[in-house]
N, C-alpha and C positions, 0 to 999 in steps of 0.2 A: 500325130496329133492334129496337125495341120488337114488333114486328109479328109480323118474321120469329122471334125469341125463342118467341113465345109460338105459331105455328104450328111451331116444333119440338119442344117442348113435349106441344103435344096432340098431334102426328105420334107422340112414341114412346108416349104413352099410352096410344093406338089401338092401338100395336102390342104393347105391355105386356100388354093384357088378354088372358085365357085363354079357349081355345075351349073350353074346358067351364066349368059353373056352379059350380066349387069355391070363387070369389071371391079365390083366391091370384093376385097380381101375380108373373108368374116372371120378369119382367126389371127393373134397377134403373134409374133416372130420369139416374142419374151415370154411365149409360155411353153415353148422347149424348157425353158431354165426355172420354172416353177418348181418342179420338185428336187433339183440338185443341192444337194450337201453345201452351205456354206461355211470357208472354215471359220471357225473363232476365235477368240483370244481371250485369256482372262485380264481384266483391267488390271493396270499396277495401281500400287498403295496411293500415287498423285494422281490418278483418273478416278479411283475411286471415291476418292474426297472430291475430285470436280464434278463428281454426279453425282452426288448425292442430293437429298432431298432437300435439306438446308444448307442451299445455296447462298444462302445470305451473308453467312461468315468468310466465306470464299471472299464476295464482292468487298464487305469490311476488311479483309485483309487485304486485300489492291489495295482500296484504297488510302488505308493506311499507312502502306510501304510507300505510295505516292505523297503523299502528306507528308512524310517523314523524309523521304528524299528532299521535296521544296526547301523544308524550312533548313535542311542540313547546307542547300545550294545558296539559300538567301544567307544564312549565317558566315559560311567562308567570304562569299563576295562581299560582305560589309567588315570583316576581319581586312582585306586586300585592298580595298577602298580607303579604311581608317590607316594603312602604312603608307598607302602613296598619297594621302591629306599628308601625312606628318613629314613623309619625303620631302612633297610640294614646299611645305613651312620651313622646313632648315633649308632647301636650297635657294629658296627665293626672296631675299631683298624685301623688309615692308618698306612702301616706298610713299612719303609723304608728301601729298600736293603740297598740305596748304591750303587745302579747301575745309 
């Protein structure tokens, strides 16, 4: 593989070069690979909803699940907050100046 690569290679090289001495290359190296076979793949069922036309429901559904993460993170931290208030309160002494 390696072999035949590398005699296609110098094959369009040879053919690349210019019969005059201008030293301009007029053909590109990437058009050996113009007409090869690329393989393909059929989309799965999640790519083909990421491509599809209406795209818009995709982005509503981020951001959604983002929206919905926040307010679930803002909601525990003020659950966690409101035990170490009440912790704070029974283990501390109100303590009266006087003022």
């Amino acid at each position: 593989m390696k072999i035949s690569l590398l005699h296609a290679i110098q094959d369009a090289a040879n053919q690349a070069l210019p019969d005059s001495t201008d030293g301009i290359v007029h053909t590109a190296y990437d058009s050996l690979w113009t007409g090869a076979d690329i393989p393909t793949q059929t989309p799965s069922a999640l790519e083909q909803v990421m491509l599809a036309d209406d795209k818009i429901f995709v982005v509503l559904a981020v951001v959604m699940i983002i929206w919905i993460g926040i307010i679930i993170l803002v909601m525990r931290t003020d659950k966690h907050l409101k035990s170490v208030e009440r912790s704070v309160e029974e283990n501390i002494p109100n303590q009266d100046d006087g003022l």
